[in-house]
C-alpha positions as CSV (number, residue, x, y, z in Angstrom):
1,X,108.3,28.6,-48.4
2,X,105.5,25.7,-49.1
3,X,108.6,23.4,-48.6
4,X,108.9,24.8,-44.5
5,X,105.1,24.5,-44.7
6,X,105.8,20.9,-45.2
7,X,108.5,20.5,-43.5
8,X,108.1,22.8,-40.1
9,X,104.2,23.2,-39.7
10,X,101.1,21.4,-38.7
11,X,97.5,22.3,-40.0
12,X,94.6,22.0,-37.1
13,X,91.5,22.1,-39.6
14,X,88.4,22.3,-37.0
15,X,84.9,22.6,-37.4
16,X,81.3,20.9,-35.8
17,X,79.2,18.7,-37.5
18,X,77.5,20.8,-40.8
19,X,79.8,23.7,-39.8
20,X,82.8,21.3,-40.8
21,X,83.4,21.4,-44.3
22,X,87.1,21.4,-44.6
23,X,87.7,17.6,-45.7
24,X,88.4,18.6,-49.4
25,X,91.7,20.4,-47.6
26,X,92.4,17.2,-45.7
27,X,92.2,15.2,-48.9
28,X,94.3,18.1,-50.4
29,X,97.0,18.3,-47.8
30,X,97.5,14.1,-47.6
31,X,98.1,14.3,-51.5
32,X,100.8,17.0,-51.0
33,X,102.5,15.8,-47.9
34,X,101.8,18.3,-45.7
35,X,100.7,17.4,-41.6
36,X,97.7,18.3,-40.6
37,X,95.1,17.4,-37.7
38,X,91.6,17.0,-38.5
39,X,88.9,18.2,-35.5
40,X,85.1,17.6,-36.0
41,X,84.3,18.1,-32.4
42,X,80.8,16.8,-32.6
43,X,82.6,13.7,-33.2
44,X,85.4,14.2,-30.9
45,X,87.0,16.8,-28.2
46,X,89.3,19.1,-30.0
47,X,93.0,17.8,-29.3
48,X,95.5,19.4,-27.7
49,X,97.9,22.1,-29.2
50,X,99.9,20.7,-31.7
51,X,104.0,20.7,-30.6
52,X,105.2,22.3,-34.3
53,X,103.9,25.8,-35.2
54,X,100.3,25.5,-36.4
55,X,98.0,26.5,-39.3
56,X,94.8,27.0,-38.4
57,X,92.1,26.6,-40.9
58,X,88.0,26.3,-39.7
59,X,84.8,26.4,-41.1
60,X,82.9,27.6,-38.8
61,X,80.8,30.9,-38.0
62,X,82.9,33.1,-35.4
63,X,80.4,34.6,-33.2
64,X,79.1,31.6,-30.9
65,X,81.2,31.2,-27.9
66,X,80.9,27.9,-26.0
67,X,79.4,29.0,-23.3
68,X,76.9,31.1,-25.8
69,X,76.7,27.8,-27.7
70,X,75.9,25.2,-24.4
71,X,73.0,27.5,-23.7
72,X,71.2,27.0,-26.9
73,X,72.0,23.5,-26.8
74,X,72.9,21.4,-24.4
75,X,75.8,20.7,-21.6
76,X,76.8,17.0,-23.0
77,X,78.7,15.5,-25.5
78,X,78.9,16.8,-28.5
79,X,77.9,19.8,-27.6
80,X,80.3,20.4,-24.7
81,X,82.7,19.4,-27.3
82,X,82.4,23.0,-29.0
83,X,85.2,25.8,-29.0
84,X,84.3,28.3,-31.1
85,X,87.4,29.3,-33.5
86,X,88.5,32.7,-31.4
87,X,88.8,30.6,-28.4
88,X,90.5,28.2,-30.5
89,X,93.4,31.0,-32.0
90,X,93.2,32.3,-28.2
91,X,94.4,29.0,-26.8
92,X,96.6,28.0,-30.1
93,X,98.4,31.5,-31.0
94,X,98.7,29.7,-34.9
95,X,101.1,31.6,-37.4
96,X,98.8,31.2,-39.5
97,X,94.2,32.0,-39.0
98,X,92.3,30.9,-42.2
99,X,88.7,30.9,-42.0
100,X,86.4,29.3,-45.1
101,X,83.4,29.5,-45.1
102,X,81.1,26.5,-45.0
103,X,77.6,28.3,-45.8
104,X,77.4,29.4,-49.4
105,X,74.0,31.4,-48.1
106,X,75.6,33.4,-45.6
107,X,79.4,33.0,-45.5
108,X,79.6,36.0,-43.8
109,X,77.0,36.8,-41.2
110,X,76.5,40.8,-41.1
111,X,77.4,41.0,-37.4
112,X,80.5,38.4,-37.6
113,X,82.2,41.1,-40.0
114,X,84.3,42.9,-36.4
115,X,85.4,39.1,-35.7
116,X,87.0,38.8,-39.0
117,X,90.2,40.6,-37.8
118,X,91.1,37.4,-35.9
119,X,92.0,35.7,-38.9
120,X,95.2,36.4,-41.5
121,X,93.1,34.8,-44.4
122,X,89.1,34.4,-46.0
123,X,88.4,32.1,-48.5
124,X,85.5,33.7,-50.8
125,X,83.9,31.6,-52.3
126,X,82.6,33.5,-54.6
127,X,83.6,37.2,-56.5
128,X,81.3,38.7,-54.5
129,X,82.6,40.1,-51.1
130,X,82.2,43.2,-49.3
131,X,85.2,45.9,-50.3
132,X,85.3,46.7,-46.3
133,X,86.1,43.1,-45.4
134,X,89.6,43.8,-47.3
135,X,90.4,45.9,-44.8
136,X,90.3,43.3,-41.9
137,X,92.2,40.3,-43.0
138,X,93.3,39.3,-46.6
139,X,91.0,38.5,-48.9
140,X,91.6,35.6,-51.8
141,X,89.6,35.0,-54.7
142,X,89.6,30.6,-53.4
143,X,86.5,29.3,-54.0
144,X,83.6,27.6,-52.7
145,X,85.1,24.4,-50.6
146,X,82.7,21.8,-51.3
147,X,83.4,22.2,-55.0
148,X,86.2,20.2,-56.2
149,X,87.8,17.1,-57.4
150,X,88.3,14.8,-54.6
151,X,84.5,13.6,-53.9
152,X,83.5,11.1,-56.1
153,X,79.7,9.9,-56.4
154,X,79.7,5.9,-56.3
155,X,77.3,5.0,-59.7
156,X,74.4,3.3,-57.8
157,X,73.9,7.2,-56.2
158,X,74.9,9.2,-59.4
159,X,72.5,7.0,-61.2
160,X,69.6,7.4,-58.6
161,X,69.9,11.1,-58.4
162,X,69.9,11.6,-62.0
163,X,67.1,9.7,-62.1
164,X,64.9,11.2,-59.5
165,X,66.5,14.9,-57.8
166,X,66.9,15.2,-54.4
167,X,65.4,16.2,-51.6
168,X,67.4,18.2,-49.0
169,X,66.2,18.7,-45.3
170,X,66.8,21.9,-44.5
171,X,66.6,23.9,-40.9
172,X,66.5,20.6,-39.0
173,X,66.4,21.7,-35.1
174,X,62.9,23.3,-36.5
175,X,61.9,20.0,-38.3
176,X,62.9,18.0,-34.8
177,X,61.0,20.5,-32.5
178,X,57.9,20.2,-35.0
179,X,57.9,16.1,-34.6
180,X,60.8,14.9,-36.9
181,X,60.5,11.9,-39.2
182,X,56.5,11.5,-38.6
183,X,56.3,15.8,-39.2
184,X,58.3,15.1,-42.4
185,X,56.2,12.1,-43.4
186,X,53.1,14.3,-43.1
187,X,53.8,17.1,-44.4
188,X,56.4,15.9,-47.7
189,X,54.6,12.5,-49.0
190,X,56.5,13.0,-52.6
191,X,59.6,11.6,-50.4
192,X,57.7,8.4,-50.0
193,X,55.3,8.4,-53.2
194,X,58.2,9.4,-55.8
195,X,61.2,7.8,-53.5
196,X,63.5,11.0,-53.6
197,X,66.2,10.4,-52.1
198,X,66.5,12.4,-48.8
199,X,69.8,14.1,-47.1
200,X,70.6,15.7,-44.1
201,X,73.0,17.7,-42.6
202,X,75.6,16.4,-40.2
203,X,73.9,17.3,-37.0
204,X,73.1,15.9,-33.2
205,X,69.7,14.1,-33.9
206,X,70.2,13.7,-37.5
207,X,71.0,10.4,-37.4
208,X,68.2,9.2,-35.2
209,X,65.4,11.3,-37.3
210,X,67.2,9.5,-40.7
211,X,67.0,5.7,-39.2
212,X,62.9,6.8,-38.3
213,X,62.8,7.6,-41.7
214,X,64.2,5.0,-43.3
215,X,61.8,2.8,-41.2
216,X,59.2,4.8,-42.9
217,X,60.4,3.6,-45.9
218,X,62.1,7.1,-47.5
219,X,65.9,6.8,-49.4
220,X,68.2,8.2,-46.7
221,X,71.2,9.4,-47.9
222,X,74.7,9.1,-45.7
223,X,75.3,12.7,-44.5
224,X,79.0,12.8,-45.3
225,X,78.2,12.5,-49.2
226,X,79.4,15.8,-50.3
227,X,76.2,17.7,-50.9
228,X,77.6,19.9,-53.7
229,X,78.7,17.0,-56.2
230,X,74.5,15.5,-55.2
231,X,73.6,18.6,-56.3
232,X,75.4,18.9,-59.3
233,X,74.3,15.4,-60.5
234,X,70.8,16.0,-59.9
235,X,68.4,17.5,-62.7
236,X,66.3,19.8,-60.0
237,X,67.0,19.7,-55.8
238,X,63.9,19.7,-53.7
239,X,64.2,21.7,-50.3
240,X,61.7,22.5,-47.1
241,X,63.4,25.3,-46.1
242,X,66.1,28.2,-46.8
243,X,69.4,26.9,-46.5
244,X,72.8,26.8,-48.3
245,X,72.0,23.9,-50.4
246,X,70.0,26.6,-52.5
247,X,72.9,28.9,-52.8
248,X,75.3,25.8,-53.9
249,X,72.8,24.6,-56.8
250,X,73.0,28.1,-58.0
251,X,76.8,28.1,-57.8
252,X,76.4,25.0,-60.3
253,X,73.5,25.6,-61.9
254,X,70.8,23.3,-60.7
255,X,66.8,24.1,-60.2
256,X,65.7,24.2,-56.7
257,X,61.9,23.6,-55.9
258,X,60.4,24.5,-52.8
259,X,58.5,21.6,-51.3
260,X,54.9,22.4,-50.9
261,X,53.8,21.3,-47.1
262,X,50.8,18.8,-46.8
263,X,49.7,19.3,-50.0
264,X,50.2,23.0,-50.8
265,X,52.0,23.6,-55.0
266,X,56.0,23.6,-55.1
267,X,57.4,26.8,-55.8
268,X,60.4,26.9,-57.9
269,X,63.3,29.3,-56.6
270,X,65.7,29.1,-58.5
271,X,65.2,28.3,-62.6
272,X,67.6,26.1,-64.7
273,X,70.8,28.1,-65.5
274,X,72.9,27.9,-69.1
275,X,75.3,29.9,-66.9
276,X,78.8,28.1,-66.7
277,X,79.5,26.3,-63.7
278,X,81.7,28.1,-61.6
279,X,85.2,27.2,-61.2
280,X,86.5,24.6,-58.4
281,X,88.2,25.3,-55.2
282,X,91.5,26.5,-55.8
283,X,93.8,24.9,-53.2
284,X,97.2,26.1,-55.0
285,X,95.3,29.5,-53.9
286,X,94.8,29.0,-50.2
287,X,98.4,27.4,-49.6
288,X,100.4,30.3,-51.4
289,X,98.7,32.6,-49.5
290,X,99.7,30.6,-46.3
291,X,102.8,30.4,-47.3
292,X,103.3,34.8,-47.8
293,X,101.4,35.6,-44.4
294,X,103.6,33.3,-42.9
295,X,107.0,34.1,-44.8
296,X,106.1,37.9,-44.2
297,X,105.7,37.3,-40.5
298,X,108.7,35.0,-39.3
């Protein structure tokens, strides 16, 4: 059956910006020969249906519509370039609905669980999933995504987050709102005084809030770096603010401080772990059980 995958079918892997965090599967699917489309639609429109039968694999949350979406954002591109991923399997009828998750915090939102029955397959990325969810779609034991073998750190940044940590810039929309890169530069100095390297996600206004930032004089960090591998090269992470960054150092094991604001003591949240890191994505994983659900239902 994998050889028909190769042979007969297309993967559409779709996602926006930080919600897209399926290039791992990309890299995955080019090494094995199988076709595949790759759709960040705050880069670009999604494209049309594929002409072969389709396997549709996204990343992100279920619940936003794009009319839900527009209204918390805005009506221009990128942001009119967002489908959620029902209107997506509305519109693409796949033989095939995967969804993995992209936030290790909250893969699952508590109120996404009735939208789960849209798709065949969930990635968990980690052993722990809610029994109930088995009963919606199959369930398979893949792992967390942005863990794997494909990513390699060039040395100049290995060397420099060993060195130093990192600081990641979570809950961006709130840091913009508050006054961006002169909010940040007020309110974290140790960016500037210690030069931790800084990241951000991949999001609208990201870019413009890193180049202020840079002129400021902070490390900036490309946002397609994979943020896992940072994390797992850095002796402690630094954050602002919840996000998943916290729940992937603890998937491999890495301190996380909370930043103190304006001068206020850090907080450590989670302590160094002699746990082992956890195993890498399993990719063999996800395709066999492509491969059944679609066997079983042609």
């Amino acid at each position: 059956m994998l050889d028909r995958l190769r042979s007969d079918y297309v993967f559409l892997l779709a996602g926006f910006g930080s919600e897209y965090s399926l290039q791992p599967i990309a890299h995955y699917l080019a090494e094995q020969g199988y076709s595949f489309v790759v759709a960040d639609m705050q880069q670009t429109p999604l494209p049309p249906p594929p002409l072969q039968a389709t396997v549709f694999i996204t990343s992100q949350h279920p619940s936003c519509s794009s009319a839900v979406f527009r209204i918390h954002t805005q009506e221009t591109p990128p942001f009119s370039n967002y489908m959620s991923p029902l209107e997506i399997i509305h519109q693409l009828r796949p033989a095939c609905s995967v969804f993995v998750p992209h936030d290790l915090e909250a893969p699952i939102r508590p109120y996404e669980f009735a939208f789960m029955t849209a798709f065949d397959i969930y990635c968990a990325p980690s052993a722990k999933v809610n029994p109930a969810l088995r009963h919606l779609c199959k369930v398979i034991p893949a792992g967390w995504v942005k863990h794997h073998h494909f990513d390699v750190l060039a040395a100049d940044i290995r060397a420099m987050v060993e060195s130093n940590g990192m600081f990641f810039l979570n809950q961006v929309v709130t840091l913009m709102r508050a006054g961006g890169a002169v909010f940040v530069r007020d309110n974290y100095p140790a960016i500037f005084a210690a030069n931790l390297p800084v990241k951000l996600p991949a999001w609208p206004g990201c870019e413009l809030m890193a180049d202020e930032l840079r002129q400021m004089g902070a490390t900036v960090l490309a946002t397609e770096i994979n943020s896992t591998k940072l994390i797992a090269a850095s002796p402690r992470i630094y954050v602002n603010a919840p996000g998943s960054v916290i729940a992937e150092a603890k998937y491999v094991g890495t301190p996380v401080i909370l930043a103190g604001k304006a001068g206020e003591p850090d907080q450590l949240l989670i302590p160094d772990s002699s746990e082992q890191t956890r195993p890498e994505f399993d990719f063999n994983c996800l395709l066999a059980a492509i491969a059944a659900h679609v066997e079983e239902n042609t």
